[in-house]
C-alpha positions in Angstrom: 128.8 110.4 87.0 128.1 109.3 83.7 124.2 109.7 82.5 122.6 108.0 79.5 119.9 109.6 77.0 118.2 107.0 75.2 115.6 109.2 73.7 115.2 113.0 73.2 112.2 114.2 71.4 111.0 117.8 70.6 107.5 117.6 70.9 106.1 121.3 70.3 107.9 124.5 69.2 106.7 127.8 69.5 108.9 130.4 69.9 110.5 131.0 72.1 109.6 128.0 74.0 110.2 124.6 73.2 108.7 121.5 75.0 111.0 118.1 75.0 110.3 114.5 75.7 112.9 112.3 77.2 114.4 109.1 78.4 117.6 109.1 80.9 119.2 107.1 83.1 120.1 108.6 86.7 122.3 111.3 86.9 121.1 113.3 84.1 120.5 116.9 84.6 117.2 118.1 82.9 117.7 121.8 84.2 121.8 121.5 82.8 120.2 120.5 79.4 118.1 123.6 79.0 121.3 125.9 80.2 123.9 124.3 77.8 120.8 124.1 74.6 120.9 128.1 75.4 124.4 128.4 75.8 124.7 126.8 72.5 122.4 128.5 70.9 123.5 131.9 71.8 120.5 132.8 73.5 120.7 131.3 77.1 117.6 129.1 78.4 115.9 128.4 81.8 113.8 125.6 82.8 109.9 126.5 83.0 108.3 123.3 83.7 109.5 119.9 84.9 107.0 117.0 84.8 108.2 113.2 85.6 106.3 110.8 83.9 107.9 108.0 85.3 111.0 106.5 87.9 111.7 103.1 87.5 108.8 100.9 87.4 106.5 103.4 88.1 104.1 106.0 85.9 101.7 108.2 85.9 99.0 105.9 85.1 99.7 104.3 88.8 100.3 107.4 90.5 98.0 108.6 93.6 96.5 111.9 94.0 97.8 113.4 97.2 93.9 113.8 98.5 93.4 109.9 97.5 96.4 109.4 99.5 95.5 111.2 102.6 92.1 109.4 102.1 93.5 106.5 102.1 95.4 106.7 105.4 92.3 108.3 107.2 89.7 105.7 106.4 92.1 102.8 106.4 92.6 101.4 102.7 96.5 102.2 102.5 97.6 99.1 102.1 95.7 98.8 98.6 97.6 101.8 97.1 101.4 100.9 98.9 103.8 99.0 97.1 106.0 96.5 98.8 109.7 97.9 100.1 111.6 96.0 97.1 109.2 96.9 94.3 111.0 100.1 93.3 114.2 98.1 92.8 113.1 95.0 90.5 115.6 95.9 88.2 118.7 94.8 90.2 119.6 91.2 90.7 118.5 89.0 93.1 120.2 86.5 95.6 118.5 84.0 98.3 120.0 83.5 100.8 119.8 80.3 103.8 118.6 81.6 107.9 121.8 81.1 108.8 123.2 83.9 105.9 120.1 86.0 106.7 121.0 86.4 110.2 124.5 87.0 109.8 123.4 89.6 107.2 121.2 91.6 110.1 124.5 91.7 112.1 126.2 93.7 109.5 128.7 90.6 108.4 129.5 89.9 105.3 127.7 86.2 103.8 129.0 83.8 101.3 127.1 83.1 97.8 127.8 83.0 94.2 129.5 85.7 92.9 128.0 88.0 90.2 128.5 87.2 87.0 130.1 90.3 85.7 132.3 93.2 87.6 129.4 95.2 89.4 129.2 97.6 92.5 125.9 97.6 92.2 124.0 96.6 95.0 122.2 93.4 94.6 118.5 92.5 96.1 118.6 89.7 99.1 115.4 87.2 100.0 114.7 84.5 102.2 113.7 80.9 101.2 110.6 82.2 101.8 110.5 85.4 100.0 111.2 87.8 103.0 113.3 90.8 101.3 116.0 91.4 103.9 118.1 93.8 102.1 120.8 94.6 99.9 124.2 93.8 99.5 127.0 94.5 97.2 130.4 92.5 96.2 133.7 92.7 97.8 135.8 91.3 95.4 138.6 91.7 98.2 137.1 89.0 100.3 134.8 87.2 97.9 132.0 87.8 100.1 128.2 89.8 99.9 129.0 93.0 102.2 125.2 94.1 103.7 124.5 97.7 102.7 121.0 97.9 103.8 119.2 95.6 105.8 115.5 95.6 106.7 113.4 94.9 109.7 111.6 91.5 109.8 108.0 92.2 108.8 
């Protein structure tokens, strides 16, 4: 798989440690990074620390403690720090689809709908009229058709 680096920043040097900042897509190996940069430099390198600032849509500035988190549950707030299912994947494309499409979606067939506008595998986000998510599908260009990959529970 390829992996993109859109921003690599050296942030503090002190020998013989060195502290980076970066932006990468999926697939990219942090712990590869420090082995090659040693490799390369002659000297060999190990990974001491690992700290993800953010995944997608999310950051540290929205994170939750572990302890708020068990709070949470025990006293019954939850639902103020939970995001909805399809929040982590606002990035991908969206589709809605007809009851008729939705429930032949949550028996595994494939549904008919516009095709994506450019040659993807990637899997595309599914919604009611009403805004249910129900799931995501990808395109078979074989048939022309949305093939479900994952399909949710009504809420």
């Amino acid at each position: 798989r390829s992996a993109q680096v859109d921003r690599l920043e050296l942030v503090k040097w002190s020998a013989p440690e060195a502290s980076l900042e970066m932006d990468v897509s999926k697939g990219f190996y942090v712990r590869a990074l420090a082995r090659d940069l040693g490799r390369s430099l002659g000297t060999g390198a190990v990974l001491a620390q690992l700290r993800r600032t953010r995944v997608g849509p999310f950051d540290l500035e929205a994170a939750v403690t572990l302890e708020d988190a068990e709070a949470a549950f025990a006293e019954g707030w939850w639902t103020r720090i939970l995001h909805p299912l399809d929040a982590a994947l606002v990035d991908r494309s969206a589709i809605i689809v007809d009851s008729e499409a939705e429930n032949a979606m949550r028996n595994g067939q494939q549904i008919g709908g516009p095709a994506p506008e450019r040659s993807t595998s990637d899997e595309v986000r599914v919604y009611t009229r009403e805004g249910v998510f129900v799931g995501l599908v990808h395109w078979d260009g074989v048939t022309g058709r949305w093939q479900p990959d994952k399909v949710f529970p009504r809420p």
